[in-house]
C-alpha positions in Angstrom: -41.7 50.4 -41.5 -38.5 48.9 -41.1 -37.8 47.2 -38.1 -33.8 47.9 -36.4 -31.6 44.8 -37.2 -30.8 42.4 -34.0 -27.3 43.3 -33.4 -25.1 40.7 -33.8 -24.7 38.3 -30.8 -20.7 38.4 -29.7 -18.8 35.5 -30.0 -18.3 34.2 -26.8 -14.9 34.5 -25.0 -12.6 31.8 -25.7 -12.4 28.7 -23.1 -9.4 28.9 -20.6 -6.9 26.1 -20.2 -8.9 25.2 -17.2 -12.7 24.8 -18.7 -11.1 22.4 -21.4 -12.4 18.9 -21.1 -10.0 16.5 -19.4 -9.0 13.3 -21.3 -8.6 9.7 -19.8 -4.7 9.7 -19.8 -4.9 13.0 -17.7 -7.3 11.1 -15.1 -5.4 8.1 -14.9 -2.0 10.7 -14.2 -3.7 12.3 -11.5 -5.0 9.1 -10.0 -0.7 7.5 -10.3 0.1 10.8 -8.7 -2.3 9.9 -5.6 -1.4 6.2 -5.5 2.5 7.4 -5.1 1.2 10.2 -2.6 -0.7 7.1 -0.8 2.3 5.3 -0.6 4.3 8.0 0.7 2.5 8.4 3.8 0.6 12.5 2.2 -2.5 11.1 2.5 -4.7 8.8 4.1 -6.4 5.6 2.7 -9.8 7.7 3.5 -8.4 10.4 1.6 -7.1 8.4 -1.2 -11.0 6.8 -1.8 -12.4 10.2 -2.0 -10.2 11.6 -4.3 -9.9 8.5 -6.9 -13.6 9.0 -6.6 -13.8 12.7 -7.4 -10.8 12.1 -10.3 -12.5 9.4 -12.3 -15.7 11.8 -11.9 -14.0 14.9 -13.0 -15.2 16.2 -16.4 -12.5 19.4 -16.8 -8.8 20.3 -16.0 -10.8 23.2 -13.3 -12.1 19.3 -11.5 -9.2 17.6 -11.6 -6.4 20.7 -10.0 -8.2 20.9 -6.6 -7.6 17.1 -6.0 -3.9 17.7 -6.1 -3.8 21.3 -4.9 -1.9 19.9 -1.3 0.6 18.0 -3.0 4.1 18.4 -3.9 5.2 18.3 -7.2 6.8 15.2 -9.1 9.8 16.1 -11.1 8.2 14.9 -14.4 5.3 17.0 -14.6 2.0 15.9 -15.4 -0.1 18.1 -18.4 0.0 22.2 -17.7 -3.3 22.1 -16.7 -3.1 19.9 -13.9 0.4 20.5 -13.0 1.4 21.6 -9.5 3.3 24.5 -7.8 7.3 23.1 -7.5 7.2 23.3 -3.7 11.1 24.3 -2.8 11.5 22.1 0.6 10.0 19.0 -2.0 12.4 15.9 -1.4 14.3 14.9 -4.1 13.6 11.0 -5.8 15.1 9.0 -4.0 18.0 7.1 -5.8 17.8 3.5 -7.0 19.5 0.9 -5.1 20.4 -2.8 -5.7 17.1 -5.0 -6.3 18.4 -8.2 -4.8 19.2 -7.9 -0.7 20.8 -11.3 0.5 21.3 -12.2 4.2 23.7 -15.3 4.5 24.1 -15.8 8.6 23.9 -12.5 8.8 21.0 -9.5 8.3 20.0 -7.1 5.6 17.8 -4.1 5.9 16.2 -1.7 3.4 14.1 1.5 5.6 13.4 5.2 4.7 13.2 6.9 1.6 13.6 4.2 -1.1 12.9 3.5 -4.5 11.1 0.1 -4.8 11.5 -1.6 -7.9 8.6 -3.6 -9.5 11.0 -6.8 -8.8 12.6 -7.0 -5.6 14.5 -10.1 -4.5 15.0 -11.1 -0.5 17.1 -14.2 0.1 18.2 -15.1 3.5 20.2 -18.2 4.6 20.3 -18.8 8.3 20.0 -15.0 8.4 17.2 -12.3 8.9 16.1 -9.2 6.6 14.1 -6.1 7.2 11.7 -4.7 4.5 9.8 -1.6 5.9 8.1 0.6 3.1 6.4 3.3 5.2 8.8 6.1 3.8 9.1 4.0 0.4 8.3 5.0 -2.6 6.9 2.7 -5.1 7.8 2.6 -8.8 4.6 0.9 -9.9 1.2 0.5 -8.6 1.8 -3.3 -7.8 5.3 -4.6 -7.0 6.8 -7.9 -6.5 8.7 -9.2 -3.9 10.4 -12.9 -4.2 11.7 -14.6 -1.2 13.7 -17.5 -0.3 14.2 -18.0 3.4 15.8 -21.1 4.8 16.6 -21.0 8.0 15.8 -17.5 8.1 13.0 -14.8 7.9 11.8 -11.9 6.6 10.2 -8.8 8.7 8.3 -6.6 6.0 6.5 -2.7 7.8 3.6 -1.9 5.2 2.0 1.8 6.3 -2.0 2.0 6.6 -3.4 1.9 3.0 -1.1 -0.8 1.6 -2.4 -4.3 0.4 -0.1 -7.5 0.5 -0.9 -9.9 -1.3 0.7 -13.8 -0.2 1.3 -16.7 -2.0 4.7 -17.5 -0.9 5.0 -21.4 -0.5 6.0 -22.9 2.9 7.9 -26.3 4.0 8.3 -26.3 8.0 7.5 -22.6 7.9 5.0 -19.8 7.9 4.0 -16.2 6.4 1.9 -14.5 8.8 0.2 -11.7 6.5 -2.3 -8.8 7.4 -5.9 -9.3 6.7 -7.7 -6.1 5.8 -10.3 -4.9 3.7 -8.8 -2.4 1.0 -9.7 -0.7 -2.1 -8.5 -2.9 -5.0 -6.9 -0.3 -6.4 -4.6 0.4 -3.4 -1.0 0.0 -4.2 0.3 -3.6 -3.8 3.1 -5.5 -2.5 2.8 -9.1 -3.6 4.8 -11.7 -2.3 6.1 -14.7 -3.7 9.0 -17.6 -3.3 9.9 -20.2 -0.8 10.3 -20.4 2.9 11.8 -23.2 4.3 12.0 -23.9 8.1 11.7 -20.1 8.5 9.3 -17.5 8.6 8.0 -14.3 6.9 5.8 -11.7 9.0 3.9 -8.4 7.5 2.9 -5.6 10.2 1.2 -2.5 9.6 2.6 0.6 11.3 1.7 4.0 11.0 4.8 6.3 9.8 6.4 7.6 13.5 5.5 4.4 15.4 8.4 4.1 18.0 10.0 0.8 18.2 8.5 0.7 21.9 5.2 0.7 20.1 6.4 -2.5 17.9 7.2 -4.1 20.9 3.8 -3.6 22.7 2.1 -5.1 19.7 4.2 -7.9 19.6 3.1 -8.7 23.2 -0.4 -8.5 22.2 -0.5 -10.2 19.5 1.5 -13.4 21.4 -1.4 -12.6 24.1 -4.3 -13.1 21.0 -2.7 -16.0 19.8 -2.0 -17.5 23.4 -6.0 -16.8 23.9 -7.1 -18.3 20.9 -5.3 -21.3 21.4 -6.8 -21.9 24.6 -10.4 -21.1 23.2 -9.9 -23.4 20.5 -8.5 -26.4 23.1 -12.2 -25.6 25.6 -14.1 -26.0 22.6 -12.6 -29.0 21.8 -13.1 -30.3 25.4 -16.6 -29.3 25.5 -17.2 -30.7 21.9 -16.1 -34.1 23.8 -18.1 -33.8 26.6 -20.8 -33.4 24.6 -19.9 -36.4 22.5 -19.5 -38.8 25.7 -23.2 -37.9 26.7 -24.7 -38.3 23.7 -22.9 -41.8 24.0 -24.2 -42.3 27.7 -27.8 -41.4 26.8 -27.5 -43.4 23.5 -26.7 -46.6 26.2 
């Protein structure tokens, strides 16, 4: 007896745009695109570590789209298959500005929306300059600012999320940088150059902070220092004391 043939199994459907498997130049565009959204104040630095982390574990296009689904468009699109909706209210790029600000007895200031090169110059000569990049936008991952303040400083805003990165040299004069623990592959503002008999501070402030606000952590950060200061001048009392009556036993 013969038996019915099997009928042929159907070629399966082909594979969409989105099941296709994602290369490592599409994970590392998706991962620039969060790093500029970081830096633009979309997203938080919690936010950013859990994406970057669901990115670089994405195996298809269908992993990669939901990281960037809340985002707005760049105007050079990444692949098709992780490109974004154009949203129409999107802010345009900002435009580039000079790279070198110099403040000679007088002040310079660079705030809002602005395009940071990877090089930036700030030189001030018995003058002042401002550097606040909560609304900027970063051209790189890591930038480089160079300073040379004599007689002078420089006031640099960083928002949450932001490393900066010191080794500016000092004669007769300070950097006062932020400490914090941050993911290595934050963006970076590294600072190098010279201050002499002058003074460079970094704060972070959160995009929206009133100048009021500024103010009332200036105060407490004098009040720290003031504190710490006087702990550090009782410990060196007591550290006496304890020295003189080791002495007088010793006798």
């Amino acid at each position: 007896m013969n038996l019915p043939e099997d009928p042929a199994t159907p070629d399966p459907a082909p594979a969409g745009p989105a099941s296709l498997r994602a290369s490592d130049a599409d994970r590392d565009r998706v991962a620039d695109r969060l790093r500029e959204a970081l830096a633009e104040g979309r997203i938080t630095p919690e936010e950013h570590a859990e994406r970057i982390d669901a990115v670089y574990r994405a195996r298809t296009y269908a992993e990669l789209e939901p990281v960037l689904h809340d985002l707005p468009a760049p105007n050079d699109p990444p692949a098709p298959a992780v490109s974004l909706r154009k949203e129409p209210e999107a802010a345009p790029p900002p435009a580039p500005q000079s790279s070198a600000l110099i403040a000679i007895f007088s002040g310079a200031e660079r705030k809002g929306r602005w395009l940071v090169e990877p090089h930036t110059s700030a030189t001030c000569v018995f003058g002042g300059i401002e550097l606040d990049f909560r609304r900027a936008v970063l051209s790189q991952r890591e930038v480089t600012v160079n300073i040379t303040a004599i007689f002078g400083g420089v006031e640099i805003t960083v928002p949450p999320g932001v490393r900066v990165v010191s080794s500016v040299a000092t004669v007769f004069g300070g950097v006062e940088p932020v400490e914090d623990e941050l993911d290595p592959d934050a963006p970076t503002i590294r600072l190098t150059g010279l201050v002499l008999f002058g003074g460079v501070s970094v704060r972070r402030r959160e995009v929206g902070a009133s100048r009021a606000a500024l103010r009332r952590e200036r105060r407490e950060e004098h009040r720290r220092r003031i504190e710490d200061r006087r702990a550090e001048r009782e410990e060196r009392l007591a550290e006496r004391r304890r020295e003189r009556d080791e002495r007088r036993e010793a006798r």
